[in-house]
C-alpha positions as CSV (number, residue, x, y, z in Angstrom):
1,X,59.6,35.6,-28.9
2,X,58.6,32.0,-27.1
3,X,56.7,32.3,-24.0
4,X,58.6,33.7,-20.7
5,X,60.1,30.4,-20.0
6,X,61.1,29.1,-23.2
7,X,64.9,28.6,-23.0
8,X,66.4,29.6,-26.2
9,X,69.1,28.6,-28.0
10,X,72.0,30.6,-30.9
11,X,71.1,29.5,-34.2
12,X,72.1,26.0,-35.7
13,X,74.6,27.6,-38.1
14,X,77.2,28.4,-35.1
15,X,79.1,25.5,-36.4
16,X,79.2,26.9,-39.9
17,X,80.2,30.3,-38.8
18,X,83.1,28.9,-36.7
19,X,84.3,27.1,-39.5
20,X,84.2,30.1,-42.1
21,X,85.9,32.0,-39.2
22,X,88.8,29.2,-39.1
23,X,89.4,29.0,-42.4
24,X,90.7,32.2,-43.5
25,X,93.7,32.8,-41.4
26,X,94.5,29.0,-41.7
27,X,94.0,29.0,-45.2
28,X,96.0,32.3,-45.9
29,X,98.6,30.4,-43.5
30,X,98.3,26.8,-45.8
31,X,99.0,29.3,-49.1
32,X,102.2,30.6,-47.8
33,X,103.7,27.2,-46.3
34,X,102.3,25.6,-49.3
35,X,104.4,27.7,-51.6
36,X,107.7,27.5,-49.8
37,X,107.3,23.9,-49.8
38,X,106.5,23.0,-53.2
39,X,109.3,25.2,-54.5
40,X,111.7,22.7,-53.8
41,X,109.8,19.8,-53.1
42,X,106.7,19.4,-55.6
43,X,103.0,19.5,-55.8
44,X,102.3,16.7,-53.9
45,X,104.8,16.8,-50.8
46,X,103.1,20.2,-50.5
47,X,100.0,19.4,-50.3
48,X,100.6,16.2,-48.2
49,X,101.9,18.3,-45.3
50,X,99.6,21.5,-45.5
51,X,95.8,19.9,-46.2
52,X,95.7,17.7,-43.4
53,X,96.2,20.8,-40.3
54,X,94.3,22.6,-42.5
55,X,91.0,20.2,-42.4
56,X,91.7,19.5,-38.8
57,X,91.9,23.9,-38.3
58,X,88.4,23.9,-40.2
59,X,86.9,21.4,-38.5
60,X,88.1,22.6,-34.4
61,X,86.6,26.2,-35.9
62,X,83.4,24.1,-36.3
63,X,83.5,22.5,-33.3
64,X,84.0,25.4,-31.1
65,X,80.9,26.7,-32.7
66,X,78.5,24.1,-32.0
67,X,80.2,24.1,-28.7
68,X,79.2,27.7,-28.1
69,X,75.8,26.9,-29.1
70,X,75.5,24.3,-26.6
71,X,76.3,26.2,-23.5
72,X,74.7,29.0,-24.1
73,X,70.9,29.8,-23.9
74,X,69.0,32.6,-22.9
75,X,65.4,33.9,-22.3
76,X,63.0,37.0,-21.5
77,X,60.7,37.0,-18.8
78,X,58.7,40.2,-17.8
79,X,61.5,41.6,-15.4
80,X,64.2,40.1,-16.6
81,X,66.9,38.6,-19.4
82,X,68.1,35.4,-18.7
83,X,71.8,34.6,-20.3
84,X,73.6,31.4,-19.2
85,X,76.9,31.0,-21.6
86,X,80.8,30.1,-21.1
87,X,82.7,27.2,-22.1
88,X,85.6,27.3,-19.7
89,X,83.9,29.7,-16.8
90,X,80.2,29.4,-16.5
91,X,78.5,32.8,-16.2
92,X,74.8,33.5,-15.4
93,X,73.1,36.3,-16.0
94,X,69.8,38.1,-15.2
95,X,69.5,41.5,-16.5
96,X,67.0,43.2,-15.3
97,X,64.9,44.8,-18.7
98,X,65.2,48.2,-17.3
99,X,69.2,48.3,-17.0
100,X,69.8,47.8,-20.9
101,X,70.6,50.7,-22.3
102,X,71.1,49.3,-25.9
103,X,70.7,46.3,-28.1
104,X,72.7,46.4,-31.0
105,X,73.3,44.3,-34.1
106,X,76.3,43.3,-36.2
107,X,76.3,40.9,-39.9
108,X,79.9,40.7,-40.8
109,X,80.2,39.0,-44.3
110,X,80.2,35.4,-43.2
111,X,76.9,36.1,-40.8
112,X,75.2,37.5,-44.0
113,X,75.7,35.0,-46.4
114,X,74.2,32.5,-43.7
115,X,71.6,34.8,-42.5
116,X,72.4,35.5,-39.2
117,X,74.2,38.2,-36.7
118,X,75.6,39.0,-33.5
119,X,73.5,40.5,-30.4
120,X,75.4,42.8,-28.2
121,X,73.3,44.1,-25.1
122,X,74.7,47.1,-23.4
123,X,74.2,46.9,-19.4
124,X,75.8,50.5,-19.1
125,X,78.7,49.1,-17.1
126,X,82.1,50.8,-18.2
127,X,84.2,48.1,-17.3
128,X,85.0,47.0,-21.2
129,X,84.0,43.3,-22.1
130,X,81.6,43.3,-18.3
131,X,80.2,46.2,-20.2
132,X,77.6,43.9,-23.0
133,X,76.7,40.4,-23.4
134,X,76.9,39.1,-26.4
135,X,74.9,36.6,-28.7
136,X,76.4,34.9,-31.6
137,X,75.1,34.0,-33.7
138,X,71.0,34.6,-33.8
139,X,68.6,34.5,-37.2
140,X,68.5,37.8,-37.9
141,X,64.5,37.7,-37.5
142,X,65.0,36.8,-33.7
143,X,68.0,39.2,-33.4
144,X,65.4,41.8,-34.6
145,X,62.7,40.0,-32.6
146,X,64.9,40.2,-29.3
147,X,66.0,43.9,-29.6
148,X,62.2,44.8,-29.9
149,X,61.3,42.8,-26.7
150,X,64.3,44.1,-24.9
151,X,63.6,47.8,-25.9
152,X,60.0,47.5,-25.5
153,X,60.1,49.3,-22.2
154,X,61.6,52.5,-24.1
155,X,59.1,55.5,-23.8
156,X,58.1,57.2,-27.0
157,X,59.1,60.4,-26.7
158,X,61.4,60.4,-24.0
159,X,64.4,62.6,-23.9
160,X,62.8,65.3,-25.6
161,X,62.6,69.0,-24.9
162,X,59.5,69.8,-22.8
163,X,57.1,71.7,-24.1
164,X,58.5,70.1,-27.7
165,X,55.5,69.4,-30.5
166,X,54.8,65.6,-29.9
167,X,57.1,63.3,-32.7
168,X,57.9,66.2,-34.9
169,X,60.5,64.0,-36.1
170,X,60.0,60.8,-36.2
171,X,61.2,58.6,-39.0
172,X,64.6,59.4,-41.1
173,X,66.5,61.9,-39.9
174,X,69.8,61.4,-42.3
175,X,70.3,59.3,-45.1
176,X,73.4,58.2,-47.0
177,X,74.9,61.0,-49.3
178,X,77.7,59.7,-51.3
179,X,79.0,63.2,-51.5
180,X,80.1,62.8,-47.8
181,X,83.0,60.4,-49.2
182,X,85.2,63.4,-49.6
183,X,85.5,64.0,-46.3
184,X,87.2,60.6,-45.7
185,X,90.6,61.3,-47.1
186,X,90.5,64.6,-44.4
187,X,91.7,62.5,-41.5
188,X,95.0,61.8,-39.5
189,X,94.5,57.7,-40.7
190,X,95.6,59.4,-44.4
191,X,99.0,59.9,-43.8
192,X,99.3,57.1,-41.6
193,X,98.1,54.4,-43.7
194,X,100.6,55.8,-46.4
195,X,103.9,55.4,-44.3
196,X,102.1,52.0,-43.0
197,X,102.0,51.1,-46.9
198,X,105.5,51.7,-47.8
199,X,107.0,50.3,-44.5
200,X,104.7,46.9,-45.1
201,X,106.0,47.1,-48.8
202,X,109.7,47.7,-47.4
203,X,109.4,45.1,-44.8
204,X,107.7,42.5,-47.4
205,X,110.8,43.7,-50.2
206,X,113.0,42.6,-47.2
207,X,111.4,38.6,-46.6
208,X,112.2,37.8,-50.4
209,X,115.3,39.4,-50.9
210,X,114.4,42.3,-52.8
211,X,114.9,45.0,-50.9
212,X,118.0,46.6,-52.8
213,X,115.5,46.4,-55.8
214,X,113.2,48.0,-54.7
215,X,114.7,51.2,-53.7
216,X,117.1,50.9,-57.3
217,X,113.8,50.6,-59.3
218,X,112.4,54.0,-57.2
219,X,115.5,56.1,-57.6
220,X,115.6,55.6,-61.4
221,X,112.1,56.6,-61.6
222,X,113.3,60.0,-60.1
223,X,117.2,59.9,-61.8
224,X,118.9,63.4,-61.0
225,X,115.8,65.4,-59.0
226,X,116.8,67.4,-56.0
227,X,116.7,65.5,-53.7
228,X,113.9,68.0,-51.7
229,X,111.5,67.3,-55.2
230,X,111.9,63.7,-54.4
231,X,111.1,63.9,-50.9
232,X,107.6,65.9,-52.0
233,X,106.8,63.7,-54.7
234,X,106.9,60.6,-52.5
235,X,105.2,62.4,-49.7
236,X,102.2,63.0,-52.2
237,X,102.3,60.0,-53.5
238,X,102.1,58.2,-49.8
239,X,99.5,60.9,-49.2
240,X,97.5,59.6,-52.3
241,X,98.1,55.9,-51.5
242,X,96.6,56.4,-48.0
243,X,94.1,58.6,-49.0
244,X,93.1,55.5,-51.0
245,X,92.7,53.3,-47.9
246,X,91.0,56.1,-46.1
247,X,88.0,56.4,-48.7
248,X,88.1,52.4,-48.7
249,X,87.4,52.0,-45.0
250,X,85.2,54.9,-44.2
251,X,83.3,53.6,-47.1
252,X,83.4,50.2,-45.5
253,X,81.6,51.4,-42.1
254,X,79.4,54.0,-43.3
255,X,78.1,53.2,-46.7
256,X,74.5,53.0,-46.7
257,X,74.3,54.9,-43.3
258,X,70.8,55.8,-41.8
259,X,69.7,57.7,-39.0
260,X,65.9,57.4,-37.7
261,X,64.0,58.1,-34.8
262,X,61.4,55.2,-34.1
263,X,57.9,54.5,-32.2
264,X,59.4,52.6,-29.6
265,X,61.4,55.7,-28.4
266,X,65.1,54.7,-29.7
267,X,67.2,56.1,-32.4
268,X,68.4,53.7,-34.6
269,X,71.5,53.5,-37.0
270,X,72.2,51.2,-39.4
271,X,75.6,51.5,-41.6
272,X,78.1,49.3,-43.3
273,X,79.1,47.6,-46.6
274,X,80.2,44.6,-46.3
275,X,79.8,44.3,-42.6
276,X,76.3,46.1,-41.2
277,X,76.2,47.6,-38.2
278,X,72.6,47.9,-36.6
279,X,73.1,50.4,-33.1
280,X,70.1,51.2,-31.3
281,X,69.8,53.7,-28.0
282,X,66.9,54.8,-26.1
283,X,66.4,58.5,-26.5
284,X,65.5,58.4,-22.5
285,X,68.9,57.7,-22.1
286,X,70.0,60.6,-24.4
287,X,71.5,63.5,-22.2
288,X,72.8,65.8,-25.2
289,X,74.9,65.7,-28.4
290,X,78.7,66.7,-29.5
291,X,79.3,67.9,-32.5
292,X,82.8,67.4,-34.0
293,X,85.0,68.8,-36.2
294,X,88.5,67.6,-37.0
295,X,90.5,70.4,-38.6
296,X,91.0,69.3,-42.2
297,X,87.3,68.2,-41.9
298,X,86.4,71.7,-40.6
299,X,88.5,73.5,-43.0
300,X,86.3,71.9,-45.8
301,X,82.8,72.8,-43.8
302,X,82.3,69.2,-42.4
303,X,81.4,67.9,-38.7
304,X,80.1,64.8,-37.5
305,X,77.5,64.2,-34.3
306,X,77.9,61.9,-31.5
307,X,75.6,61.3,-29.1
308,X,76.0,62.0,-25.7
309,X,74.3,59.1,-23.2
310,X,73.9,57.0,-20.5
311,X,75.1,53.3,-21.0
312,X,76.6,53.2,-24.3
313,X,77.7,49.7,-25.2
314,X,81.4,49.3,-24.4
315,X,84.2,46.3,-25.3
316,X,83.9,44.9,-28.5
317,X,82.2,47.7,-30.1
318,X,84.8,50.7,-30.9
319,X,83.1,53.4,-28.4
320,X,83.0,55.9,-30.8
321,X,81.6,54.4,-33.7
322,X,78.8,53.1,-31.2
323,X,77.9,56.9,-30.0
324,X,78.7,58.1,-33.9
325,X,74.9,59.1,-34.9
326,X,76.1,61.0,-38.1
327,X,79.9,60.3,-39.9
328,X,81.5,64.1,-41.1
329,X,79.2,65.9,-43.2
330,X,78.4,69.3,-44.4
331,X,78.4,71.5,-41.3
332,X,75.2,72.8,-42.0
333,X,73.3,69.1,-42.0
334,X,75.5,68.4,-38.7
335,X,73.3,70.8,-36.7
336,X,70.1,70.1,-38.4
337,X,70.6,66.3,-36.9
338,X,71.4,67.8,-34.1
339,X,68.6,70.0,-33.4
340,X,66.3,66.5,-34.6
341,X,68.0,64.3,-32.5
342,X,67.1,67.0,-29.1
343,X,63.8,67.7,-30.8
344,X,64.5,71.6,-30.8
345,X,64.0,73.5,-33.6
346,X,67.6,74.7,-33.9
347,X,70.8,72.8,-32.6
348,X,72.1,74.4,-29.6
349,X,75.5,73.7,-30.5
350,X,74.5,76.4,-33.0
351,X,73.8,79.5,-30.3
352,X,75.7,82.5,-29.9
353,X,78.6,81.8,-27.4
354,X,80.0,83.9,-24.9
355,X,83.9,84.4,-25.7
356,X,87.2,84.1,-22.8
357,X,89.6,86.8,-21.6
358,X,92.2,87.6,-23.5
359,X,94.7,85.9,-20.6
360,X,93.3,82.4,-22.6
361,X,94.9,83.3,-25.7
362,X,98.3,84.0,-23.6
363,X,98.4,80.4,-22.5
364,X,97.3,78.9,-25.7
365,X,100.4,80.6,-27.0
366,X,102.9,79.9,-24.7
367,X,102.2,76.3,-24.6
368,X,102.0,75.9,-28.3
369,X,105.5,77.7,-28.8
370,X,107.2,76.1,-25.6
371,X,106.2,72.7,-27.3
372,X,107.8,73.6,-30.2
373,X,111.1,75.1,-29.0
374,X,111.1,72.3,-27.0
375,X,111.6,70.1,-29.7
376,X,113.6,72.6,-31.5
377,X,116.5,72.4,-28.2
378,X,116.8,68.7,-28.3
379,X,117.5,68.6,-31.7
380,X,120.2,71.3,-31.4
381,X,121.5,69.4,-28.1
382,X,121.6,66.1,-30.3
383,X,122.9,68.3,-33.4
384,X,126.2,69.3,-30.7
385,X,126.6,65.8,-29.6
386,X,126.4,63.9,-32.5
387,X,126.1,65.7,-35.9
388,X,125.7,69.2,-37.5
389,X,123.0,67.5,-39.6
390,X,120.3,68.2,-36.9
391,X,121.4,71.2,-36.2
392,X,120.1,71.9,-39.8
393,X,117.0,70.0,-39.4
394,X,116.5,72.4,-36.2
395,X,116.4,75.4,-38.1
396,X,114.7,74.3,-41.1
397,X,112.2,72.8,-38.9
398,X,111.7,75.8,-36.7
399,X,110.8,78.2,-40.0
400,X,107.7,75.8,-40.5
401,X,107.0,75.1,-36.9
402,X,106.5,78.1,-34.8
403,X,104.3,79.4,-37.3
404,X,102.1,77.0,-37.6
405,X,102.1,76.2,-33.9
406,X,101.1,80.1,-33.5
407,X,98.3,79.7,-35.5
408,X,96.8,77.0,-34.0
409,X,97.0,78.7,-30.8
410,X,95.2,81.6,-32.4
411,X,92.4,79.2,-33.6
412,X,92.2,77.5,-30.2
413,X,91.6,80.9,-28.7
414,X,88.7,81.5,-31.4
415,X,87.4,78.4,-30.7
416,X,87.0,79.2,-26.5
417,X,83.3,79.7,-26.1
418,X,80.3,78.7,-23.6
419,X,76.5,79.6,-23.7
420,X,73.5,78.7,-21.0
421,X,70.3,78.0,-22.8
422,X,66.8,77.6,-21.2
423,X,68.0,73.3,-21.3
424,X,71.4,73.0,-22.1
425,X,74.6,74.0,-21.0
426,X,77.2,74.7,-24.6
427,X,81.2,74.5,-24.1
428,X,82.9,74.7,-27.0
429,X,87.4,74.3,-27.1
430,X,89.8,72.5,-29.6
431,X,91.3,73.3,-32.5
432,X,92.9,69.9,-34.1
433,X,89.3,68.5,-32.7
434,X,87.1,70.9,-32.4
435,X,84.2,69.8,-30.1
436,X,81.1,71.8,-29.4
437,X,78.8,69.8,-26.6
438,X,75.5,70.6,-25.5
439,X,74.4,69.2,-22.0
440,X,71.1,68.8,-21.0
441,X,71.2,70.9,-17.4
442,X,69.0,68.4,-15.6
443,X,71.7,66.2,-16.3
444,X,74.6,67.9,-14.5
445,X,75.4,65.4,-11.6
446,X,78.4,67.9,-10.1
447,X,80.9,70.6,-11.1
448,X,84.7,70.1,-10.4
449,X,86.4,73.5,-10.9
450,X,89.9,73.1,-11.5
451,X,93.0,76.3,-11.4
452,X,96.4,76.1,-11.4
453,X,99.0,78.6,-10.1
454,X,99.4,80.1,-13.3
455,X,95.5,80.4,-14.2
456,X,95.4,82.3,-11.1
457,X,97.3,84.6,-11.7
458,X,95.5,85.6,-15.3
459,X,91.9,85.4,-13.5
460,X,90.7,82.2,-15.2
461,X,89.3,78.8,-14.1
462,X,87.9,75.7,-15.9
463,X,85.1,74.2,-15.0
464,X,84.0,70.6,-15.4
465,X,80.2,69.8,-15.9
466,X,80.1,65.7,-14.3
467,X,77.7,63.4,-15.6
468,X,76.7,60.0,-15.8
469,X,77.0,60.5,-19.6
470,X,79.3,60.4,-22.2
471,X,83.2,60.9,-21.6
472,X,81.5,61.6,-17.9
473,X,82.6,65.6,-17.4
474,X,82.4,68.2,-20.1
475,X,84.9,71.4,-19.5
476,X,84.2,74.9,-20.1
477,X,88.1,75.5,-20.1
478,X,90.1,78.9,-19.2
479,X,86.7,80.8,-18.4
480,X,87.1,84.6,-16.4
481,X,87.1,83.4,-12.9
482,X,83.6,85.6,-11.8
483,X,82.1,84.3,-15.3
484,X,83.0,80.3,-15.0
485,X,81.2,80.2,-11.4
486,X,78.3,82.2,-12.3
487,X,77.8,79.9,-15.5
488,X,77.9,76.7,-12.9
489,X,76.2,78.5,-10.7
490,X,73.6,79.3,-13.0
491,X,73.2,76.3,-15.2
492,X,71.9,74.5,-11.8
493,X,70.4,77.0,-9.4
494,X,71.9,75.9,-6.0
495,X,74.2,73.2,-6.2
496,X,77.3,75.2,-6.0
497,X,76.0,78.1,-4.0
498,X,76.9,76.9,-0.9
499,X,80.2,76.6,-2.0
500,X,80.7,80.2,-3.8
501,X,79.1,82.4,-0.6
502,X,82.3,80.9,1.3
503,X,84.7,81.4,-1.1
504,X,83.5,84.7,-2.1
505,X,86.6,86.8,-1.2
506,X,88.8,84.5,-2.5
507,X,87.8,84.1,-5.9
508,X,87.1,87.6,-6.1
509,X,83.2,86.7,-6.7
510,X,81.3,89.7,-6.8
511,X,77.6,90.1,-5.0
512,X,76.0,89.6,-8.4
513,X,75.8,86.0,-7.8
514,X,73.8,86.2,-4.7
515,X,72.9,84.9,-1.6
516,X,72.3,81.2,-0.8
517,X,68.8,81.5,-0.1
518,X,67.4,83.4,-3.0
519,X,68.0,81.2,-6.3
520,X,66.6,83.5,-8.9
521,X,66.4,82.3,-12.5
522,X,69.3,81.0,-14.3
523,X,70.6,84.2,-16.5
524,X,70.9,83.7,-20.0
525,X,74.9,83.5,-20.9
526,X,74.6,83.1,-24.6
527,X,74.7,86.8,-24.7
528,X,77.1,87.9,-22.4
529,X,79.2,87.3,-19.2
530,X,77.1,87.3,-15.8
531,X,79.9,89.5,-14.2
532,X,83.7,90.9,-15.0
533,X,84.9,92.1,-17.8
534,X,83.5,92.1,-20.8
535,X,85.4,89.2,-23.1
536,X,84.8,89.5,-26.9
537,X,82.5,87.0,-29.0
538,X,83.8,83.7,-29.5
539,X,85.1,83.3,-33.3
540,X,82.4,80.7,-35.7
């Protein structure tokens, strides 16, 4: 970078990129006008009425890009990052160099070709596009240049476990495996982006009169099949047409994905095919990890790790791709990133949890199946007002339903689980996402402890962990009453003391917790419950 008071300027190219930017959509727009109008017209009249708005489209894209590089300029000083920018409302900015929590960088296909890419600075703020300032477009050797002065007050090191061996894992900590591309198709988008296909096809059928057609040419492919076998054979074939798309955007943002730790103390990912991602965050501002698993995903062994911190960038950048630090992969990989990213020698999303009462099963069950039955009574209500038909669909319906909305209440239940380590604090619940978090305990800002009418009467509680990080409070849900407090309790020795010596009756706290003014050391819950009953193992 120029010296502190160098005002610097986006890169020359802005008016390029604005152009490029302007003329797909207006060309895409010219083709389709074009068409109609030389169908019954000619050539020529065509191309009269359709060139001109398209020049004058390409050439405002320009403009507004040399425009944006006009007004806006920016520069580093050793306390602060200067940023004045706005065409219609002037906005200046200093940033102090502490504040940024992340500098990230993004090449979409137009930004590569002319060797440039967007800046996005993350100020920590959750209040969306007030949330990062952004810089487009740089050279991409200042964008790098700028992220390293930015980050340069990033402590090597920090966010590690004390005690930890110094850098034991600095440099790659995942690489690209293209055997993770069978995990794509494993995701709700699959059958989503099939019945997006055939309703854009449908719709599209419908603009050029060929609607009737269409469904004619797909009935005779089928002729005389019972009608249930047609049904299943365009489900799979929707399936497979989505599962398509799937594999085709996953590869999209993930090909080529890295994960390494690096001397300045930040983690740094870098992913995409055609459009490359570049995310860096300060492992000081890394306050634990989450490691996912999305039930088809987990059914085939797969999880994915995000990263729990402090001022991730927000607005532009989809939140969770930004805190994504590995896409779904093999389970077993999952928890070694984890346990690299923490610097521990084993993830503790891994540990041993402690299981809930039997009373948490109960619930999981009687929401799942008054969901379902739910369901099941409008349809019959509709079916008596309307037409038998539904009433048919009830039934048929119900046969699949309520056993499959058993089951996953039964998995739910298996997933319950919670462990205290010597740093972290573990909750795992979910069953269509199944998230297991681990919380650094230093990090725990406040507990909320939440119970309704109905979870006091089985003897449970949930209790929220708050924190300036991540999603902001991580719930250890449906805990025995006596066993959530003492894990709260215990994870921070005497921040909610105060509050369980005068509620002790109550809640039915026994003695074991103790009194206010002898904090002993935190007992270890991975094991067992502190008090109560004793709950069986949480389910793997």
């Amino acid at each position: 970078m120029p010296d502190d008071h160098t005002w610097e300027r986006l890169d020359r190219r802005a008016y390029l990129a604005g152009a490029a930017y302007t003329l797909g959509p207006a060309g895409g727009a010219a083709l389709i006008t074009g068409y109609w109008l030389a169908v019954g017209n000619g050539l020529g009249f065509a191309l009269a009425w359709v060139l001109p708005p398209l020049v004058l489209a390409v050439v405002a894209g320009g403009v507004a890009g040399e425009w944006m590089r006009r007004v806006t300029r920016f520069r580093v000083d050793p306390e602060r990052f200067h940023v004045h920018t706005g065409v219609v409302v002037r906005k200046r900015l200093a940033l102090r160099r502490e504040r940024i929590r992340s500098v990230d960088l993004t090449a979409d296909p137009v930004l590569r070709v002319l060797g440039t890419a967007t800046v996005r600075v993350g100020t920590g703020e959750q209040a969306g596009a007030e949330g990062t300032v952004t810089l487009w477009p740089l050279r991409r050797p200042d964008a790098e240049a700028l992220r390293a002065t930015l980050l340069a007050h990033a402590a090597p090191g920090a966010g590690g476990a004390e005690g930890a061996a110094e850098d034991p894992d600095d440099g790659a900590l995942a690489r690209f495996d293209r055997r993770w591309i069978r995990f794509a198709p494993l995701s709700v988008l699959t059958p989503a982006l099939g019945a997006a296909a055939a309703g854009g096809l449908i719709q599209v059928s419908e603009w050029f009169g060929l609607q009737e057609e269409l469904f004619e040419t797909i009935g005779s492919w089928f002729g005389l099949a019972p009608a249930v076998l047609v049904g299943v054979l365009m489900g799979v074939g929707l399936f497979i047409v989505g599962g398509v798309a799937t594999v085709a955007l996953w590869v999209e943002s993930w090909w080529n994905h890295t994960l390494d730790r690096r001397a300045d103390g930040t983690l740094h990912v870098r992913r995409g095919l055609l459009t490359t991602r570049s995310i860096t965050l300060e492992e000081s501002r890394l306050r634990g990890v989450e490691v996912v698993e999305p039930l088809t995903a987990r059914l085939a062994g797969g999880a994915r790790v995000d990263a729990v911190a402090t001022g991730l960038a927000t607005g532009e950048e989809d939140k969770t791709d930004s805190k994504t630090l590995l896409p779904v992969a093999p389970k077993e990989l999952a928890d070694r990133v984890a346990a690299g990213v923490l610097r521990e020698p084993a993830s503790p999303t891994a540990a041993p949890l402690t299981g809930h009462p039997v009373a948490a099963r109960g619930r999981r069950l009687r929401w799942a199946l008054a969901t379902v039955l739910g369901t099941e009574a409008v349809l019959v209500l509709l079916g008596l007002l309307l037409t038998p038909v539904l009433l048919h669909i009830a039934w048929t319906s119900a046969i699949v339903l309520v056993p499959l909305a058993i089951t996953l209440a039964l998995d739910a239940y298996r997933s319950l689980g919670h462990a205290l380590t010597e740093r972290y604090l573990v909750a795992r619940s979910g069953t269509v996402r199944r998230a297991t978090v681990a919380l650094q305990r230093r990090a725990v800002a406040g507990w909320t402890v939440r119970q309704s009418v109905f979870q006091r009467r089985a003897g449970l509680v949930t209790v929220l962990a708050t924190t300036a990080a991540g999603t902001g409070a991580y719930a250890v849900r449906d805990a025995a009453e006596p066993d959530g407090l003492a894990l709260a309790d215990a994870a921070v020795p005497g921040l909610l003391r105060p509050f369980l010596v005068g509620l002790t009756d109550e809640v039915g706290l026994t003695d074991e917790v103790g009194p206010t003014d002898e904090v002993g050391p935190a007992p270890d819950l991975a094991t067992g419950p502190v008090s109560g009953p004793g709950p069986r193992p949480a389910g793997r």
